[in-house]
TIVEXTOR-942213 format. One record per residue: residue number from 0; residue in three letters; z, y, x of N, C-alpha, C, O in turn. Coordinates in nm, 4 decimals. Layout:
<recs>
REC  num  residu       n.Z       n.Y       n.X      ca.Z      ca.Y      ca.X       c.Z       c.Y       c.X       o.Z       o.Y       o.X
REC  NUM     ALA         Z         Y         X         Z         Y         X         Z         Y         X         Z         Y         X
...
</recs>
This chain:
<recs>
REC  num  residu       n.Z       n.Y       n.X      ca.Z      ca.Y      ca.X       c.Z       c.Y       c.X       o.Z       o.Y       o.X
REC    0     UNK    3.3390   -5.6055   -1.0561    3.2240   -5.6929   -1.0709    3.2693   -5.8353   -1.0419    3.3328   -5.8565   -0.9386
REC    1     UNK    3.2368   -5.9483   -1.1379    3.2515   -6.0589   -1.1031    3.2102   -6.1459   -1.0091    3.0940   -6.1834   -1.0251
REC    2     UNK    3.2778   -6.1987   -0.8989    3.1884   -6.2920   -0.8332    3.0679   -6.3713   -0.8386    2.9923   -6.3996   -0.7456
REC    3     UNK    3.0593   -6.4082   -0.9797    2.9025   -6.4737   -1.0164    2.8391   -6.3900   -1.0109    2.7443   -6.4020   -0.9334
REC    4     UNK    2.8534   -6.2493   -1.0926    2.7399   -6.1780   -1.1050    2.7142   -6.1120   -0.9379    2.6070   -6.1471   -0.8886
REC    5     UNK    2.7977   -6.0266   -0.8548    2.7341   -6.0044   -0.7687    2.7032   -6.1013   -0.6345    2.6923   -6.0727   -0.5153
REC    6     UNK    2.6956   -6.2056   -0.6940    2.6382   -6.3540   -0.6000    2.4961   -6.3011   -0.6286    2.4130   -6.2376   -0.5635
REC    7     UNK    2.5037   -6.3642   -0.7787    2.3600   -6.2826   -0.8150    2.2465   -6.2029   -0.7906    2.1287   -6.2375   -0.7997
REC    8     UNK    2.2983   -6.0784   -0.7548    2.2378   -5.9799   -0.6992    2.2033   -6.0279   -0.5602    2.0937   -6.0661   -0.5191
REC    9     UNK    2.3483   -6.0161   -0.4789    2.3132   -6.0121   -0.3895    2.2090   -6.1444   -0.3031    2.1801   -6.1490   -0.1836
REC   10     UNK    2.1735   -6.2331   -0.4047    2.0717   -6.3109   -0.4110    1.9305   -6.2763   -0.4064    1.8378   -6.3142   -0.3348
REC   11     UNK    1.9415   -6.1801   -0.5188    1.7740   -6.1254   -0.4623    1.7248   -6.0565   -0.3526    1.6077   -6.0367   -0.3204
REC   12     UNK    1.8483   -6.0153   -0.2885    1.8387   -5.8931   -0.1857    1.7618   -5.9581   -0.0929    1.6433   -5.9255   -0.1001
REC   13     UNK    1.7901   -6.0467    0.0001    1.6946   -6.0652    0.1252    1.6053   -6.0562    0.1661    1.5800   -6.0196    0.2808
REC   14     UNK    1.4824   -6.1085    0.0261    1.3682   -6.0830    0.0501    1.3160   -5.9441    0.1343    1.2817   -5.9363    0.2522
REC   15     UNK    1.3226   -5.8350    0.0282    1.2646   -5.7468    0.1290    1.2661   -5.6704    0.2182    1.1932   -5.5791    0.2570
REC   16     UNK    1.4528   -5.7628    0.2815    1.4999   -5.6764    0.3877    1.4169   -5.8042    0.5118    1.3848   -5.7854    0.6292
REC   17     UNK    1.4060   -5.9046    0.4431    1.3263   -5.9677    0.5696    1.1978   -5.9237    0.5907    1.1579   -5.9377    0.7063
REC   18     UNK    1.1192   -5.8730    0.5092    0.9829   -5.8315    0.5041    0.9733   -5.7492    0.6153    0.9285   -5.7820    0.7252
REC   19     UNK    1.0238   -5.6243    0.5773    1.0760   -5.5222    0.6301    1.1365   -5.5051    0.7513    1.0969   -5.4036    0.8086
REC   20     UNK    1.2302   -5.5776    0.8194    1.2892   -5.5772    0.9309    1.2917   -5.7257    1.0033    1.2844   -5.7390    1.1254
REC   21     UNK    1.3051   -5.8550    0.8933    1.2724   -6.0027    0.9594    1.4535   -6.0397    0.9607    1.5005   -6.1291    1.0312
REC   22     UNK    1.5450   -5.9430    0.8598    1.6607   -6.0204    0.8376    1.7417   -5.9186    0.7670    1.7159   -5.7993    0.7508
REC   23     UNK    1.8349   -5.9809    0.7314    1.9307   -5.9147    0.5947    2.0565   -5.9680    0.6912    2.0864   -6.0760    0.7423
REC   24     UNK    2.1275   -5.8014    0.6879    2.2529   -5.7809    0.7240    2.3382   -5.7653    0.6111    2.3111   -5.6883    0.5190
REC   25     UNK    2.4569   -5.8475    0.6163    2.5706   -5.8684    0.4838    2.6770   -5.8556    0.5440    2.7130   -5.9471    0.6181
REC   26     UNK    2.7496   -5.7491    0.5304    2.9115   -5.7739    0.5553    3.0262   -5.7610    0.4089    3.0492   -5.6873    0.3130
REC   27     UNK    3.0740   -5.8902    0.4737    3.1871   -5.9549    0.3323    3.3495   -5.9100    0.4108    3.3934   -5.9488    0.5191
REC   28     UNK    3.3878   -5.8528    0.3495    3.5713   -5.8412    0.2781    3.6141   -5.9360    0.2990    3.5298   -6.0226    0.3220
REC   29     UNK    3.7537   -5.9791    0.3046    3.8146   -6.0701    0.3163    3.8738   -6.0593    0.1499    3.8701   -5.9650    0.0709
REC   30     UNK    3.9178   -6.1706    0.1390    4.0369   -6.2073   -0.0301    3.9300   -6.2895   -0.1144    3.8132   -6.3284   -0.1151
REC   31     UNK    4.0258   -6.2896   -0.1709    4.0183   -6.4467   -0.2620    3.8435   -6.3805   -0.3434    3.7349   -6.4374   -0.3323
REC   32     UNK    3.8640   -6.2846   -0.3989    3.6822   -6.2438   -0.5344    3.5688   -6.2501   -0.3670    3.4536   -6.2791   -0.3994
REC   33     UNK    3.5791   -6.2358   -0.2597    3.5298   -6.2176   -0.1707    3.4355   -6.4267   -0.1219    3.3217   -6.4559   -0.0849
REC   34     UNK    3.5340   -6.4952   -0.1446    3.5516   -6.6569   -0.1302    3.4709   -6.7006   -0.2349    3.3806   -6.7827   -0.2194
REC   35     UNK    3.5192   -6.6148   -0.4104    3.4682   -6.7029   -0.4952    3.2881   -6.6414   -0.4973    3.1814   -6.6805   -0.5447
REC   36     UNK    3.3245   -6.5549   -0.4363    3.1356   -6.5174   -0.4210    3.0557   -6.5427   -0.3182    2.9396   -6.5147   -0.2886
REC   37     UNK    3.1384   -6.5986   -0.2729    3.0064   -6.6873   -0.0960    3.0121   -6.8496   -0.1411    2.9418   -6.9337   -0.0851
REC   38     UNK    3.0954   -6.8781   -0.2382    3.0849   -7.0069   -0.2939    2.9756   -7.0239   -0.3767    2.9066   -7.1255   -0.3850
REC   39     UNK    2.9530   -6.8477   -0.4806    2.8503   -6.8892   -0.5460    2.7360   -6.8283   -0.4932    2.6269   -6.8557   -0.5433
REC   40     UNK    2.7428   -6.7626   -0.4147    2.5804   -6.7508   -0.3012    2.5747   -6.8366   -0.2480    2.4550   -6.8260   -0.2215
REC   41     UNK    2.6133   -6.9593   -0.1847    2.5516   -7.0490   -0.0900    2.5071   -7.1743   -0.2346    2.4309   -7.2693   -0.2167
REC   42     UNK    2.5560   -7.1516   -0.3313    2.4479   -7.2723   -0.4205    2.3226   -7.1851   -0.4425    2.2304   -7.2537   -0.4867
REC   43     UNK    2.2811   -7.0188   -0.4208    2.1780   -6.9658   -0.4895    2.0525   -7.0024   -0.3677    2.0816   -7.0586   -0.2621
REC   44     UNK    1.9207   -6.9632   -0.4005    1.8063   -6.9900   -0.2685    1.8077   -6.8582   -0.1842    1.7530   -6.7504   -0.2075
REC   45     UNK    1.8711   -6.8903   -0.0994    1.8751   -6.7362   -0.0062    1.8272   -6.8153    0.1348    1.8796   -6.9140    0.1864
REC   46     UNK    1.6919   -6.7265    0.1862    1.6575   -6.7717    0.3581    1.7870   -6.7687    0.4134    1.8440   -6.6609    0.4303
REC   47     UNK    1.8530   -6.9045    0.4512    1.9908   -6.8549    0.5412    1.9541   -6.7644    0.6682    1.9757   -6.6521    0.7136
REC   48     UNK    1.8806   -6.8909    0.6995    1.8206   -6.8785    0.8395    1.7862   -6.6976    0.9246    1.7730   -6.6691    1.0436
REC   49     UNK    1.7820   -6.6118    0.8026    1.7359   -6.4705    0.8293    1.8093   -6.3834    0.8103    1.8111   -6.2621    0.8314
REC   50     UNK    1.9213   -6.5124    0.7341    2.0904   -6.4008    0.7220    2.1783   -6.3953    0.8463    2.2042   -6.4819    0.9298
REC   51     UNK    2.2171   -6.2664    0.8342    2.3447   -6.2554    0.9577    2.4408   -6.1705    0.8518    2.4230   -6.0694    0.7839
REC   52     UNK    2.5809   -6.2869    0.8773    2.6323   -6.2415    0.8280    2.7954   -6.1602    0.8633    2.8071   -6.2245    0.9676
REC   53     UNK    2.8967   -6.0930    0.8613    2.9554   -6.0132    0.9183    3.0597   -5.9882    0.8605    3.0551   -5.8971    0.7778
REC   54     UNK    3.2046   -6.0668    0.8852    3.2972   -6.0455    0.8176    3.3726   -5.9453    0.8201    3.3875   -5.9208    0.9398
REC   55     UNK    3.4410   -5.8571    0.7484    3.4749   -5.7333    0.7946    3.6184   -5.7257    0.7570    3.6798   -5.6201    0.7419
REC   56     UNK    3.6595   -5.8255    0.7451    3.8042   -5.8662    0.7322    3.8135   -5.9534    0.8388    3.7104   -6.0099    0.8755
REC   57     UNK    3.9677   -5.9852    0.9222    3.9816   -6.1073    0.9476    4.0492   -6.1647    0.9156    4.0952   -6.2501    0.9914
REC   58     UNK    4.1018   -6.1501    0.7653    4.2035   -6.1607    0.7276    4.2312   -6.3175    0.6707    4.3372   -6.3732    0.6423
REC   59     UNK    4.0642   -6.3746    0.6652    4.0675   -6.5357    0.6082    3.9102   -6.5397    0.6848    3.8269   -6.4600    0.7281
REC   60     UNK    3.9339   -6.7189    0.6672    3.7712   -6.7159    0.6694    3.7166   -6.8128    0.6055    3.7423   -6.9304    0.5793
REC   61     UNK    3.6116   -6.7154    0.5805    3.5149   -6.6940    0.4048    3.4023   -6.7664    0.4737    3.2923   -6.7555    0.4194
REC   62     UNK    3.4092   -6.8301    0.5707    3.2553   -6.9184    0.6064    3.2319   -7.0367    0.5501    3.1349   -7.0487    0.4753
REC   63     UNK    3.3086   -7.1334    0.5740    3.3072   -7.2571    0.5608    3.1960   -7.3183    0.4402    3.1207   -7.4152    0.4498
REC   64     UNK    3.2067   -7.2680    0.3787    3.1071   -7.3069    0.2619    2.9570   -7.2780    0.2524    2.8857   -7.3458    0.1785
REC   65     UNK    2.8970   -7.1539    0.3446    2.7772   -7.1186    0.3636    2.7228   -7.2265    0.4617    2.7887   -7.2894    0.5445
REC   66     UNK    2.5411   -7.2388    0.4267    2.4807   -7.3292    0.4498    2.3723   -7.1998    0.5622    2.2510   -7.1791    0.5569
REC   67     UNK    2.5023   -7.1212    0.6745    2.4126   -7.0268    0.7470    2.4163   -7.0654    0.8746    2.5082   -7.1400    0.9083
REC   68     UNK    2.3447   -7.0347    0.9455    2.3095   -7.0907    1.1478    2.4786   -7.0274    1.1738    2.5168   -6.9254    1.1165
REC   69     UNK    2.5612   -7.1018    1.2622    2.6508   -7.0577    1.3353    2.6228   -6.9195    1.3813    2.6688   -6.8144    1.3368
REC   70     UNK    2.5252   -6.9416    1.4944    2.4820   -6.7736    1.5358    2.4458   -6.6736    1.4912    2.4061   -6.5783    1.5583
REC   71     UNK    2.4538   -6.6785    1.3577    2.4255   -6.5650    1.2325    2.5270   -6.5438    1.1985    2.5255   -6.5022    1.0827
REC   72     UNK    2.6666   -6.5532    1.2589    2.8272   -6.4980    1.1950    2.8318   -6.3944    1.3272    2.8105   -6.4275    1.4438
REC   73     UNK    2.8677   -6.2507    1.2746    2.9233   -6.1843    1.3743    3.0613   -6.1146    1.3411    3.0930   -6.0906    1.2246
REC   74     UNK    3.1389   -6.0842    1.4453    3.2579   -6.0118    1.3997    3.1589   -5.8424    1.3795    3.0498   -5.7946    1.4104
REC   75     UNK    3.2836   -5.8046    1.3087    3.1826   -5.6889    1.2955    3.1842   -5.5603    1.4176    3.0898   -5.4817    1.4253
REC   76     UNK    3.2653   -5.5547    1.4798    3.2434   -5.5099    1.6201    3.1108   -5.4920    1.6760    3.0423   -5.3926    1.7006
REC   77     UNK    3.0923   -5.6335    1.6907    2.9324   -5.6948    1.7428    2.8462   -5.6268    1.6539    2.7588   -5.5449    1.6825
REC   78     UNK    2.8691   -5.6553    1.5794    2.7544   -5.6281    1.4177    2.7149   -5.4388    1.4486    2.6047   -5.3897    1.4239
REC   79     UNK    2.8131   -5.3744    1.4956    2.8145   -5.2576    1.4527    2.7696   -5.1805    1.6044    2.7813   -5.0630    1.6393
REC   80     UNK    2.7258   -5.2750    1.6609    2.6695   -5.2645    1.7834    2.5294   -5.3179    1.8004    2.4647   -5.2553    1.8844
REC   81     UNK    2.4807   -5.3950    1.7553    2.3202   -5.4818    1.6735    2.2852   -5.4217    1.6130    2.1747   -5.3847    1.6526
REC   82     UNK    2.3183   -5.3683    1.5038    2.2785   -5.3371    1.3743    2.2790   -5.1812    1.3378    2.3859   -5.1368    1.3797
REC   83     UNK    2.2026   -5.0773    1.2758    2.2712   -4.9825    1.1896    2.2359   -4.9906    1.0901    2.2264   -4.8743    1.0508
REC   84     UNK    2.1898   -5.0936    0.9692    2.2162   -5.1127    0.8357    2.2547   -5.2112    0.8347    2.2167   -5.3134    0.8916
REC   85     UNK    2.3637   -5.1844    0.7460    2.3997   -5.3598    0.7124    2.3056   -5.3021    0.5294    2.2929   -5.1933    0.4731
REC   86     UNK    2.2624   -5.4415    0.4972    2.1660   -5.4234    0.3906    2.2513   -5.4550    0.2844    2.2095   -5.3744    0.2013
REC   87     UNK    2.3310   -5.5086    0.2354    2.5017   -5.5377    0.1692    2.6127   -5.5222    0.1977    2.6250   -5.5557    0.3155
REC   88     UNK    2.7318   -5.4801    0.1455    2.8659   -5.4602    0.1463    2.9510   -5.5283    0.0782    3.0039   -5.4625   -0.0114
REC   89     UNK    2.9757   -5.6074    0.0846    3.0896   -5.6655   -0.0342    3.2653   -5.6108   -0.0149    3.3412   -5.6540    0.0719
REC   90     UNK    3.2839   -5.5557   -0.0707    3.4238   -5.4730   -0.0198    3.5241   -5.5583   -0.1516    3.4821   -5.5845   -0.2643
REC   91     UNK    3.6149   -5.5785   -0.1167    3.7544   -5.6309   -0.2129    3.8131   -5.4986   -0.1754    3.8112   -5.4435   -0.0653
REC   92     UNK    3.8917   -5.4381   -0.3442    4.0059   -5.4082   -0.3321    4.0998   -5.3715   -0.4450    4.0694   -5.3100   -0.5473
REC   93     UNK    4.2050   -5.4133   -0.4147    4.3133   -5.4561   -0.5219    4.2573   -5.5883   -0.6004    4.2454   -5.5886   -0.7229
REC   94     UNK    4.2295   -5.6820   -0.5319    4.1845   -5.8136   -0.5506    4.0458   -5.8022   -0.6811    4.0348   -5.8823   -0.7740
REC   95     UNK    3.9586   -5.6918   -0.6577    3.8291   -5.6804   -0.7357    3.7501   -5.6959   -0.6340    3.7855   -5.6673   -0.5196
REC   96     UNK    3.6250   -5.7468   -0.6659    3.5231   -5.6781   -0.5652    3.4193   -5.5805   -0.5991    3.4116   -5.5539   -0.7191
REC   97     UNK    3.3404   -5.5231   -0.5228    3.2802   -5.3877   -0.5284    3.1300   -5.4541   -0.4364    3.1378   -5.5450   -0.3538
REC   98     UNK    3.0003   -5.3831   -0.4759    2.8993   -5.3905   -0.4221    2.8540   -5.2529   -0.3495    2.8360   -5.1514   -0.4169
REC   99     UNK    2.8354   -5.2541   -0.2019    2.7320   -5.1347   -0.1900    2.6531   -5.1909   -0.0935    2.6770   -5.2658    0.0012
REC  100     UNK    2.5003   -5.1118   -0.1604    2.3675   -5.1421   -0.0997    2.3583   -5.0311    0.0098    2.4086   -4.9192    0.0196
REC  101     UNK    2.2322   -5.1422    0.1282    2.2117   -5.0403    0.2345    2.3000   -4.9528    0.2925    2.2849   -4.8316    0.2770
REC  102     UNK    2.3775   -4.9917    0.3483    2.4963   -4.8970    0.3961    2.4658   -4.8545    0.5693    2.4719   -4.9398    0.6579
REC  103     UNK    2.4380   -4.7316    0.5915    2.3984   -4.7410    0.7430    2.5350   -4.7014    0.8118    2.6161   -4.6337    0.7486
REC  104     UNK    2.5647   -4.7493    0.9600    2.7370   -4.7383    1.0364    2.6953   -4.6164    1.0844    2.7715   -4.5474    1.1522
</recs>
């Protein structure tokens, strides 16, 4: 899946995980299709403010460009201790990326 397109998606998602719970859990992959798709989610309209987001690589970091609260980055350690859905997955591998929804730890 291309980085634009699952920017895309994962653009509409928040809404009704905020409804629903009052925030959208995302954990992102590390590598390069991982970068070019938080480049093109932070131009889309996503509540930052209700995102927490959760890198699950540490292999780079894929923040810099999101327009999200500092205190909405967790390692995923933390995350997996807060949380048992993360409401997105963005997984890289063999430099593709992959989408999975609702994933409970």
């Amino acid at each position: 899946m291309s980085p634009d397109r699952a920017a895309g998606i994962i653009a509409e998602q928040p809404w009704a995980a905020i409804v629903e719970r009052g925030r959208f859990v995302m954990a992102v992959d590390g590598g390069t299709p991982a970068r070019l798709m938080l480049r093109e989610l932070a131009a889309k309209c996503v509540p930052w403010r209700a995102v927490y987001l959760v890198q699950a690589s540490e292999s780079a970091d894929l923040l810099d460009d999101l327009p999200i609260p500092r205190e909405n980055l967790l390692a995923e350690e933390a995350a997996r201790r807060e949380f048992a859905i993360f409401d997105v997955l963005y997984l890289v591998r063999e430099n593709e990326g992959f989408l999975v929804r609702r994933t409970h730890l």
